[in-house]
C-alpha positions in Angstrom: 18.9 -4.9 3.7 16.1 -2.0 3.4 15.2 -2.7 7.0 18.5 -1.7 8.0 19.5 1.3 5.6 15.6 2.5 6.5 16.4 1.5 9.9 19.3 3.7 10.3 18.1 6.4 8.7 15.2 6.9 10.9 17.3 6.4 14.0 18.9 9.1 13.1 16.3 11.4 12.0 13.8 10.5 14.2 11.1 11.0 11.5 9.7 7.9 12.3 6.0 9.1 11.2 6.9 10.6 7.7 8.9 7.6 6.5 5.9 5.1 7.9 3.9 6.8 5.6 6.4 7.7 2.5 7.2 3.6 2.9 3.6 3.1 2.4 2.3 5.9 0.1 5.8 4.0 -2.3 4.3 0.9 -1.5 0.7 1.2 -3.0 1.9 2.5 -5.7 4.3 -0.6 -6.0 1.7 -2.7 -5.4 -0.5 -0.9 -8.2 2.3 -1.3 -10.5 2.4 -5.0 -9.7 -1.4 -5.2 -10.2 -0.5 -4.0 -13.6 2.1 -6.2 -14.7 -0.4 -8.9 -13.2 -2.8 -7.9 -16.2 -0.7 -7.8 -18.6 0.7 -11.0 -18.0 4.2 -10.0 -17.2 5.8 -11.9 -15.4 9.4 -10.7 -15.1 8.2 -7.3 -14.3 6.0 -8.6 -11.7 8.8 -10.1 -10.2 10.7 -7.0 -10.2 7.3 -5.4 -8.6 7.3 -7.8 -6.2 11.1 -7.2 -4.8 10.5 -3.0 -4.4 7.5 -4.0 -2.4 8.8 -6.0 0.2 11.8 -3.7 0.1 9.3 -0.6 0.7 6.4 -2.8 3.2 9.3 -4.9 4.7 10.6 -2.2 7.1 7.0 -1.2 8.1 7.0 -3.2 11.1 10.3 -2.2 13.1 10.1 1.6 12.0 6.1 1.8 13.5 7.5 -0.2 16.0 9.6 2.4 17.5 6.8 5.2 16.5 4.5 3.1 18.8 7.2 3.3 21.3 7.9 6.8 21.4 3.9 7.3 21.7 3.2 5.2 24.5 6.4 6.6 26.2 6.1 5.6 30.0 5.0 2.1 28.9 7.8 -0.4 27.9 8.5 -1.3 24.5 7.3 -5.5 24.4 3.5 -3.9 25.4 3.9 -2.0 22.1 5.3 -5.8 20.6 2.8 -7.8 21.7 -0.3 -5.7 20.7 1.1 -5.1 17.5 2.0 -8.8 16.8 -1.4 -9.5 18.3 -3.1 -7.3 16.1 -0.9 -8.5 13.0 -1.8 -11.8 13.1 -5.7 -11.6 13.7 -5.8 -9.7 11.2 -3.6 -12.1 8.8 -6.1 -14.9 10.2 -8.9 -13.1 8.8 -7.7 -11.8 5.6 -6.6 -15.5 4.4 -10.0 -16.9 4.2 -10.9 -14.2 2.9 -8.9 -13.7 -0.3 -9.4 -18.0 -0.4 -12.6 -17.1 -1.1 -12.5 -14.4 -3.4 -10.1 -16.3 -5.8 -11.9 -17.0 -8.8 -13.4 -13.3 -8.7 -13.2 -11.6 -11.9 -10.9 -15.1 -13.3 -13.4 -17.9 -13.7 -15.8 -16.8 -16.4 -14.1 -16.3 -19.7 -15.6 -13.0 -22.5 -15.1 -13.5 -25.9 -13.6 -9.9 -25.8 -11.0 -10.5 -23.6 -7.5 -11.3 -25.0 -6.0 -13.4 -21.8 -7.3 -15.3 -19.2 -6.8 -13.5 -15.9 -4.6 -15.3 -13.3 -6.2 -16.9 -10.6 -6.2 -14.2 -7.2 -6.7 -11.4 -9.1 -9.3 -9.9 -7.4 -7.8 -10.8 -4.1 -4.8 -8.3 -5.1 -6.4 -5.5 -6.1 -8.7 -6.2 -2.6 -5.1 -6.2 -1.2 -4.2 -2.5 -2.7 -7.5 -1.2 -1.5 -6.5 -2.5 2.3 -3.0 -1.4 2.0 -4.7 2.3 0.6 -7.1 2.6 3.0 -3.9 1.9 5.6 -2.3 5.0 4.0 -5.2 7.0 4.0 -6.9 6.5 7.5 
């Protein structure tokens, strides 16, 4: 449903570069928000965290889709596809593994200090705000 109300509203506007990055300057700070409800051991918030990202992230992909395609105008729009699918789903390859592996950071020794045990991938989603930052940022 957000692709399509974001959807229309860019093909109307045309602004497809200031919603790309509104959509993902909202969606850190979901995310953020999710990393804190994560901590706290929230888990109904979370949820709710986790809806208002994929409504905010969820659109990313058609909306820099037709930013790519205005860019690399004489071109046709499946080069602009299939490079970004491509692209997508090296990276997804990669990042996988990687977060497998980093699961137990920060989760697997327990302090004395510390009033709840931190869930399991904890590490791997604040990792996963950085990434999603840096995307803002750069």
């Amino acid at each position: 449903i957000s692709s399509l109300i974001i959807g229309k509203f860019t093909d109307t506007s045309r602004a497809y570069y200031s919603v790309t990055i509104g959509m993902l300057v909202l969606g850190a700070f979901a995310l953020a928000e999710c990393g804190v409800s994560l901590d706290s051991d929230r888990g109904n918030d979370l949820r709710w965290c986790l809806v208002v990202v994929a409504a905010l992230v969820g659109p990313l992909q058609p909306v820099s889709t037709e930013l790519g395609v205005d860019v690399v105008y004489p071109l046709s729009e499946n080069t602009v596809l299939v490079i970004q699918q491509l692209f997508s789903n090296l990276l997804s390859a990669l990042f996988i593994p990687l977060f497998k592996a980093l699961k137990n950071v920060g989760s697997d020794t327990i302090d004395e200090t510390e009033m709840f045990e931190r869930p399991d991938y904890t590490f791997s989603f604040y990792l996963l705000i950085v990434i999603h930052t840096a995307a803002t940022v750069f």
